[in-house]
MARVEXTI-716638 format. One record per residue: z, y, x negated of N, C-alpha, C in turn. Coordinates in pm, whole numbers, plus 50000, padded with zeros to 5 digits. Layout:
BEGIN
  n.c3  n.c2  n.c1 ca.c3 ca.c2 ca.c1  c.c3  c.c2  c.c1
     Z     Y     X     Z     Y     X     Z     Y     X
...
REM end
This chain:
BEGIN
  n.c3  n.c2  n.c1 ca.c3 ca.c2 ca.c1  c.c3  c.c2  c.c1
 95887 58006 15966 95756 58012 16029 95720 57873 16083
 95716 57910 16209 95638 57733 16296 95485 57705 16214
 95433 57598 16185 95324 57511 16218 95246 57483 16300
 95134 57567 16260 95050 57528 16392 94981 57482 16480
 94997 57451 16580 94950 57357 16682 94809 57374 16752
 94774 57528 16758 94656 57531 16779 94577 57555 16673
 94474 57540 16575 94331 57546 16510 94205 57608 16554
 94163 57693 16473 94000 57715 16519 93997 57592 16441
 93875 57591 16509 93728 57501 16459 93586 57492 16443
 93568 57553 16348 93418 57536 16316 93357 57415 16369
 93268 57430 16496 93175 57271 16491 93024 57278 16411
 92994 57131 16421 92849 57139 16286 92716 57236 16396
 92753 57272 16552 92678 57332 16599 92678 57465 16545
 92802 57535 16484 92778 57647 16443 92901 57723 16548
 92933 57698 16638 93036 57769 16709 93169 57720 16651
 93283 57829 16707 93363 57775 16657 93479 57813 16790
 93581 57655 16799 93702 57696 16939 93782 57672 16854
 93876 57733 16985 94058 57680 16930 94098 57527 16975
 94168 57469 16931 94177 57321 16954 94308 57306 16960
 94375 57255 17033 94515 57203 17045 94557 57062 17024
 94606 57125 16885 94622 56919 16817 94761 56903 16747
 94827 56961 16901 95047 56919 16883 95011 56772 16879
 94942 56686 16911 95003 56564 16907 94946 56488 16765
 94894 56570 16684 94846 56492 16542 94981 56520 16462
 95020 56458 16349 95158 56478 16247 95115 56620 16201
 95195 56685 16193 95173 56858 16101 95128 56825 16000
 95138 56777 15905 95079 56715 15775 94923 56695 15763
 94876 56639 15909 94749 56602 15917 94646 56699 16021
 94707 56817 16054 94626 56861 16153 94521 56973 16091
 94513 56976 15977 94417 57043 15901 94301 56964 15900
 94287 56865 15789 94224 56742 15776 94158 56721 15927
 94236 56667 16030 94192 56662 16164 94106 56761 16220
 94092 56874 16208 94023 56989 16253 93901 56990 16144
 93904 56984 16027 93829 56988 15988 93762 56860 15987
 93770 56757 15989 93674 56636 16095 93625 56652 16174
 93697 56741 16283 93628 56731 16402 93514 56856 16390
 93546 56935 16312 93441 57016 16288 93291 56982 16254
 93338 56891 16157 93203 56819 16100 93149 56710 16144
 93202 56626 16236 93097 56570 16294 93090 56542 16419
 93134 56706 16502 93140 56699 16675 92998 56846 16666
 93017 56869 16788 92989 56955 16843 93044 57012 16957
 93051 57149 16964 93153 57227 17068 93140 57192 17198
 93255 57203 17299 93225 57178 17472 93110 57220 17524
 93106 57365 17463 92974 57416 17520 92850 57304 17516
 92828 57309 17376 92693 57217 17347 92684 57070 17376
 92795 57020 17417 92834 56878 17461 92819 56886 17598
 92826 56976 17677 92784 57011 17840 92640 57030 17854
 92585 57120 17769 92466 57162 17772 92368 57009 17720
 92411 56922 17661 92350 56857 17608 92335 56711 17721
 92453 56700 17753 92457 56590 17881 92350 56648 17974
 92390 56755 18018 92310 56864 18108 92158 56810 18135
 92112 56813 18006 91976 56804 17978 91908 56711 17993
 92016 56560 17928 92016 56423 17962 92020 56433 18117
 92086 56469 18154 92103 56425 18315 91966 56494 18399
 91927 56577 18371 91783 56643 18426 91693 56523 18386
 91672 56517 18274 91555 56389 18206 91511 56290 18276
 91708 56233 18311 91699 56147 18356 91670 56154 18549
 91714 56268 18578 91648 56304 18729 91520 56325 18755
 91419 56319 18644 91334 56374 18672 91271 56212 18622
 91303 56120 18523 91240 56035 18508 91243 55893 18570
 91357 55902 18598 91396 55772 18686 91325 55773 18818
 91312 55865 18954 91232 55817 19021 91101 55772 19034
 91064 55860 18907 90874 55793 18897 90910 55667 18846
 90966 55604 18735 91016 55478 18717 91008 55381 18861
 91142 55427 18932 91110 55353 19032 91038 55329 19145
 90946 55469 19132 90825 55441 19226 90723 55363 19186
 90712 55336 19038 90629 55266 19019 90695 55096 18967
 90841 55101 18964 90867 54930 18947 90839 54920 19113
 90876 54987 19230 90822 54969 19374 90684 54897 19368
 90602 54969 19380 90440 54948 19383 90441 54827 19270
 90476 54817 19184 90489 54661 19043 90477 54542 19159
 90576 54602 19240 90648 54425 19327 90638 54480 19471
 90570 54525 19499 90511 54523 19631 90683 54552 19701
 90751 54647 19657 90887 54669 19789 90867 54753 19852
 90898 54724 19974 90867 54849 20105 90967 54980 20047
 90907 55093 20143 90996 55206 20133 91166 55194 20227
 91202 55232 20177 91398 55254 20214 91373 55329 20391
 91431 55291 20464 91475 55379 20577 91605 55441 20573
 91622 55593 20591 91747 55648 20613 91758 55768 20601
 91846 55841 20582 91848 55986 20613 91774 56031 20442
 91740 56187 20480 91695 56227 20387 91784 56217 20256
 91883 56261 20229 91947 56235 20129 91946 56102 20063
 92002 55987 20168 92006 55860 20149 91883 55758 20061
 91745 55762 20120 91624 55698 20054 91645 55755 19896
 91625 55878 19863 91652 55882 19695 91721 55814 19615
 91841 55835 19675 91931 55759 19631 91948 55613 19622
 91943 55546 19732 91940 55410 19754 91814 55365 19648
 91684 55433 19648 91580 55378 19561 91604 55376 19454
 91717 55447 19388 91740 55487 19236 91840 55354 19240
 91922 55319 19311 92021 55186 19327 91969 55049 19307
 91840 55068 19386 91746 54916 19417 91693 54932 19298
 91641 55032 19258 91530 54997 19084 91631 54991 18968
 91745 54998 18955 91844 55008 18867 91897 54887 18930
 91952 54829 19027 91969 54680 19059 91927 54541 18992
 91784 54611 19044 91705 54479 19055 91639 54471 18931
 91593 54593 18773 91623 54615 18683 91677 54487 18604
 91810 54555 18625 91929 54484 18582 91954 54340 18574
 91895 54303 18732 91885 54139 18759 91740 54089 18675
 91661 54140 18686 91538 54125 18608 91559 54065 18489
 91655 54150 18383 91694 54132 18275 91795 54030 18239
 91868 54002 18358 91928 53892 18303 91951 53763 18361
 91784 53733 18457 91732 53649 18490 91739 53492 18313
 91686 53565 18220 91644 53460 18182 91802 53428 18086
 91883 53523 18060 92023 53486 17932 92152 53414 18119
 92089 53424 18176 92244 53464 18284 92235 53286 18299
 92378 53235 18302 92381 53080 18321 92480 53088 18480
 92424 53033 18576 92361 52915 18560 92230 52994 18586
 92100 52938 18592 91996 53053 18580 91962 53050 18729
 91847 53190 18694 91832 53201 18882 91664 53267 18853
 91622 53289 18957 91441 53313 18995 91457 53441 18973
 91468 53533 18946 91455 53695 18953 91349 53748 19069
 91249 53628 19055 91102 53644 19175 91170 53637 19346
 91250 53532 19307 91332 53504 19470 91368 53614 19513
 91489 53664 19404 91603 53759 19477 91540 53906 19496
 91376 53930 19448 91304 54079 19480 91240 54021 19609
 91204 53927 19626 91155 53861 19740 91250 53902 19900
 91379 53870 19838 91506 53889 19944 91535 54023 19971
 91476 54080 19853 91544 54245 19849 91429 54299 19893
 91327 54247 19921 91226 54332 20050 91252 54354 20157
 91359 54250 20232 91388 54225 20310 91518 54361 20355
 91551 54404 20246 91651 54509 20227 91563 54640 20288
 91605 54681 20367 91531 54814 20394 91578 54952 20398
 91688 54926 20496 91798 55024 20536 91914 55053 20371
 91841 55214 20310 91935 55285 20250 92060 55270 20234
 92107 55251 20306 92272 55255 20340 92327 55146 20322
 92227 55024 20289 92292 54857 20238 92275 54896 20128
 92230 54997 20040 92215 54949 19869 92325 55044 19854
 92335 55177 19978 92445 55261 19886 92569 55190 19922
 92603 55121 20020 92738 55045 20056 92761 54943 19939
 92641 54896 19952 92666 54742 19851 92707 54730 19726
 92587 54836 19613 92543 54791 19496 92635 54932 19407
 92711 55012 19484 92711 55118 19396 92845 55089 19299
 92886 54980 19292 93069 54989 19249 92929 54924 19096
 93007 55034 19023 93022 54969 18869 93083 54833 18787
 93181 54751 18871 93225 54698 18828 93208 54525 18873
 93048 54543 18958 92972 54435 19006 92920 54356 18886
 92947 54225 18913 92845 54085 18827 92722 54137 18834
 92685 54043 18745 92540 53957 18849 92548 53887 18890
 92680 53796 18880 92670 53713 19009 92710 53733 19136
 92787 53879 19144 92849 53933 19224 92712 54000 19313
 92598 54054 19220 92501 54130 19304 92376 54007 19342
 92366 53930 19267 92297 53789 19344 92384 53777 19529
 92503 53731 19502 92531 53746 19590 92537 53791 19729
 92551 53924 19698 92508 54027 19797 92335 54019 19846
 92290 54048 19746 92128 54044 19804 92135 53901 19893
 92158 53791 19824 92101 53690 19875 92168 53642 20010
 92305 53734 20029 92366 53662 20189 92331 53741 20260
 92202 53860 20193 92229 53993 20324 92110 54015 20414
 92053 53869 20411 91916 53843 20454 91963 53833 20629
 92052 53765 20644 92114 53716 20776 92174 53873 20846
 92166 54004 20790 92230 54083 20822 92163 54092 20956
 92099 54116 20998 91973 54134 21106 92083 54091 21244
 92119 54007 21223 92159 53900 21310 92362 53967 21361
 92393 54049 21274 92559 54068 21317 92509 54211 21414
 92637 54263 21457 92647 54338 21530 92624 54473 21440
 92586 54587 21499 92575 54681 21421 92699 54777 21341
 92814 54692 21448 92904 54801 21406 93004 54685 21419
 93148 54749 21330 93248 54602 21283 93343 54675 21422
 93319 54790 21508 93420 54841 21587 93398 54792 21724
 93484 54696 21769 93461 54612 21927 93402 54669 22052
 93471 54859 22055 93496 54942 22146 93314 55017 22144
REM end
Protein backbone atom coordinates (compact mmCIF):
# COMPACT_ATOMS: atom_id res chain seq x y z
CA UNK A 1 0.00 0.00 0.00
CA UNK A 2 1.39 3.58 -1.20
CA UNK A 3 1.45 6.59 1.34
CA UNK A 4 -0.39 9.23 0.96
CA UNK A 5 0.22 12.23 -0.76
CA UNK A 6 -2.97 13.81 -0.74
CA UNK A 7 -4.75 14.70 2.98
CA UNK A 8 -8.04 16.15 3.95
CA UNK A 9 -7.82 18.90 6.12
CA UNK A 10 -9.78 20.18 8.63
CA UNK A 11 -9.15 24.13 8.74
CA UNK A 12 -9.80 26.11 12.23
CA UNK A 13 -12.59 27.77 9.81
CA UNK A 14 -14.46 24.64 10.03
CA UNK A 15 -14.17 23.48 6.32
CA UNK A 16 -12.30 20.91 5.35
CA UNK A 17 -9.92 20.34 1.60
CA UNK A 18 -7.73 17.90 0.19
CA UNK A 19 -4.14 19.11 0.26
CA UNK A 20 -1.30 17.83 -1.72
CA UNK A 21 1.80 17.51 0.45
CA UNK A 22 4.19 14.87 -1.96
CA UNK A 23 6.81 17.19 -1.19
CA UNK A 24 6.77 16.91 2.84
CA UNK A 25 8.89 13.40 4.11
CA UNK A 26 5.99 10.57 4.46
CA UNK A 27 6.86 10.42 8.05
CA UNK A 28 5.78 14.00 8.48
CA UNK A 29 2.79 14.61 6.37
CA UNK A 30 0.29 13.88 9.06
CA UNK A 31 1.73 16.23 11.66
CA UNK A 32 1.91 18.74 8.58
CA UNK A 33 -1.81 18.59 7.80
CA UNK A 34 -2.71 18.68 10.96
CA UNK A 35 -0.81 22.15 11.48
CA UNK A 36 -2.08 23.43 8.78
CA UNK A 37 -5.40 22.67 9.95
CA UNK A 38 -5.02 24.47 13.05
CA UNK A 39 -3.74 27.47 12.37
CA UNK A 40 -4.83 28.31 8.56
CA UNK A 41 -7.91 28.80 7.18
CA UNK A 42 -9.35 27.28 3.89
CA UNK A 43 -8.84 28.98 0.16
CA UNK A 44 -12.25 29.69 0.29
CA UNK A 45 -12.12 31.87 3.46
CA UNK A 46 -8.63 33.25 2.61
CA UNK A 47 -10.28 34.71 -0.78
CA UNK A 48 -13.29 35.79 0.84
CA UNK A 49 -11.36 37.44 3.46
CA UNK A 50 -8.77 39.43 1.21
CA UNK A 51 -12.02 40.08 -0.76
CA UNK A 52 -13.35 42.10 1.95
CA UNK A 53 -10.00 43.78 2.78
CA UNK A 54 -9.78 44.86 -0.69
CA UNK A 55 -13.48 46.45 -0.77
CA UNK A 56 -12.57 48.34 2.71
CA UNK A 57 -9.87 49.35 1.32
CA UNK A 58 -11.72 50.65 -2.07
CA UNK A 59 -14.06 52.19 -0.38
CA UNK A 60 -11.71 53.87 2.21
CA UNK A 61 -8.81 55.05 0.58
CA UNK A 62 -10.36 57.55 -1.75
CA UNK A 63 -12.14 59.58 0.94
CA UNK A 64 -8.62 59.41 2.61
CA UNK A 65 -7.30 60.94 -0.27
CA UNK A 66 -9.79 63.38 -0.95
CA UNK A 67 -9.35 64.69 2.10
CA UNK A 68 -5.19 64.48 2.46
CA UNK A 69 -6.08 66.63 -1.17
CA UNK A 70 -8.11 69.45 0.45
CA UNK A 71 -5.24 69.01 3.85
CA UNK A 72 -2.62 70.53 1.21
CA UNK A 73 -4.42 72.42 -1.07
CA UNK A 74 -3.57 69.77 -4.40
CA UNK A 75 -5.39 70.47 -7.48
CA UNK A 76 -7.58 67.80 -9.08
CA UNK A 77 -5.71 65.14 -11.63
CA UNK A 78 -6.56 65.68 -15.41
CA UNK A 79 -7.21 62.52 -17.50
CA UNK A 80 -9.38 60.01 -18.69
CA UNK A 81 -12.07 58.70 -16.60
CA UNK A 82 -10.49 55.67 -15.45
CA UNK A 83 -7.11 57.36 -15.03
CA UNK A 84 -7.91 60.43 -12.20
CA UNK A 85 -8.98 57.52 -9.59
CA UNK A 86 -6.33 55.93 -9.96
CA UNK A 87 -3.52 58.33 -10.30
CA UNK A 88 -5.19 60.08 -6.98
CA UNK A 89 -4.91 56.82 -5.07
CA UNK A 90 -0.92 56.91 -6.41
CA UNK A 91 -0.37 60.71 -5.40
CA UNK A 92 -2.02 60.18 -1.74
CA UNK A 93 -0.14 56.89 -1.22
CA UNK A 94 3.11 58.69 -2.71
CA UNK A 95 3.23 61.58 -1.08
CA UNK A 96 1.93 59.65 2.22
CA UNK A 97 4.83 57.73 2.08
CA UNK A 98 7.25 60.73 1.49
CA UNK A 99 5.49 62.50 4.34
CA UNK A 100 6.57 59.77 6.55
CA UNK A 101 9.86 59.57 5.85
CA UNK A 102 10.57 63.13 5.60
CA UNK A 103 11.83 63.27 9.10
CA UNK A 104 13.98 59.29 9.59
CA UNK A 105 15.17 59.56 5.61
CA UNK A 106 19.07 60.84 5.55
CA UNK A 107 20.12 63.01 3.92
CA UNK A 108 16.87 64.91 5.01
CA UNK A 109 14.50 66.71 2.75
CA UNK A 110 11.26 69.37 3.19
CA UNK A 111 8.25 67.03 2.64
CA UNK A 112 6.48 70.82 2.34
CA UNK A 113 8.72 71.39 -0.92
CA UNK A 114 8.20 68.17 -2.72
CA UNK A 115 3.87 68.55 -2.17
CA UNK A 116 4.59 72.00 -3.32
CA UNK A 117 6.23 70.39 -6.67
CA UNK A 118 3.62 67.77 -6.81
CA UNK A 119 0.93 70.48 -7.39
CA UNK A 120 2.54 71.16 -10.12
CA UNK A 121 1.80 67.42 -11.16
CA UNK A 122 -1.50 67.43 -12.79
CA UNK A 123 -1.78 65.13 -15.65
CA UNK A 124 -2.90 61.41 -14.32
CA UNK A 125 -0.79 59.66 -16.50
CA UNK A 126 2.65 61.15 -14.80
CA UNK A 127 1.72 59.43 -11.45
CA UNK A 128 0.49 56.24 -13.28
CA UNK A 129 3.81 56.18 -15.55
CA UNK A 130 6.02 57.32 -12.77
CA UNK A 131 5.18 56.20 -9.25
CA UNK A 132 3.55 52.81 -9.83
CA UNK A 133 6.77 50.30 -9.80
CA UNK A 134 6.95 48.92 -6.23
CA UNK A 135 10.36 48.75 -6.14
CA UNK A 136 10.91 52.77 -6.02
CA UNK A 137 13.16 54.67 -3.12
CA UNK A 138 12.43 57.58 -1.72
CA UNK A 139 15.05 58.75 -3.13
CA UNK A 140 14.13 57.36 -6.26
CA UNK A 141 10.47 59.11 -5.90
CA UNK A 142 12.04 62.54 -4.62
CA UNK A 143 13.55 62.33 -7.68
CA UNK A 144 10.98 61.98 -10.01
CA UNK A 145 8.64 64.57 -8.48
CA UNK A 146 11.32 66.99 -8.19
CA UNK A 147 12.84 66.80 -12.02
CA UNK A 148 9.25 66.62 -13.35
CA UNK A 149 8.58 70.23 -12.80
CA UNK A 150 10.51 71.08 -16.18
CA UNK A 151 8.15 68.53 -17.91
CA UNK A 152 6.06 71.41 -19.40
CA UNK A 153 8.87 72.35 -21.45
CA UNK A 154 9.80 68.70 -23.62
CA UNK A 155 7.95 67.66 -26.46
CA UNK A 156 4.82 65.81 -25.97
CA UNK A 157 5.75 62.80 -27.52
CA UNK A 158 9.44 60.89 -27.48
CA UNK A 159 8.25 59.86 -31.42
CA UNK A 160 10.11 62.44 -34.05
CA UNK A 161 7.45 61.49 -36.86
Amino acid sequence: MAIATHLPIQFKCGHTETKDLASTPPGKRRAKAFGLGKNFICSRCFKASRRDELDRDNRDLPVQAQGFEEDHGLPELTGSEGQVPWATRLRYQVLTDLIEAADSHRPAFDAGQVIEVAKSLVRAGWWIDNTRDPDLTVDDLLTLITTAIDEADLVATENPF
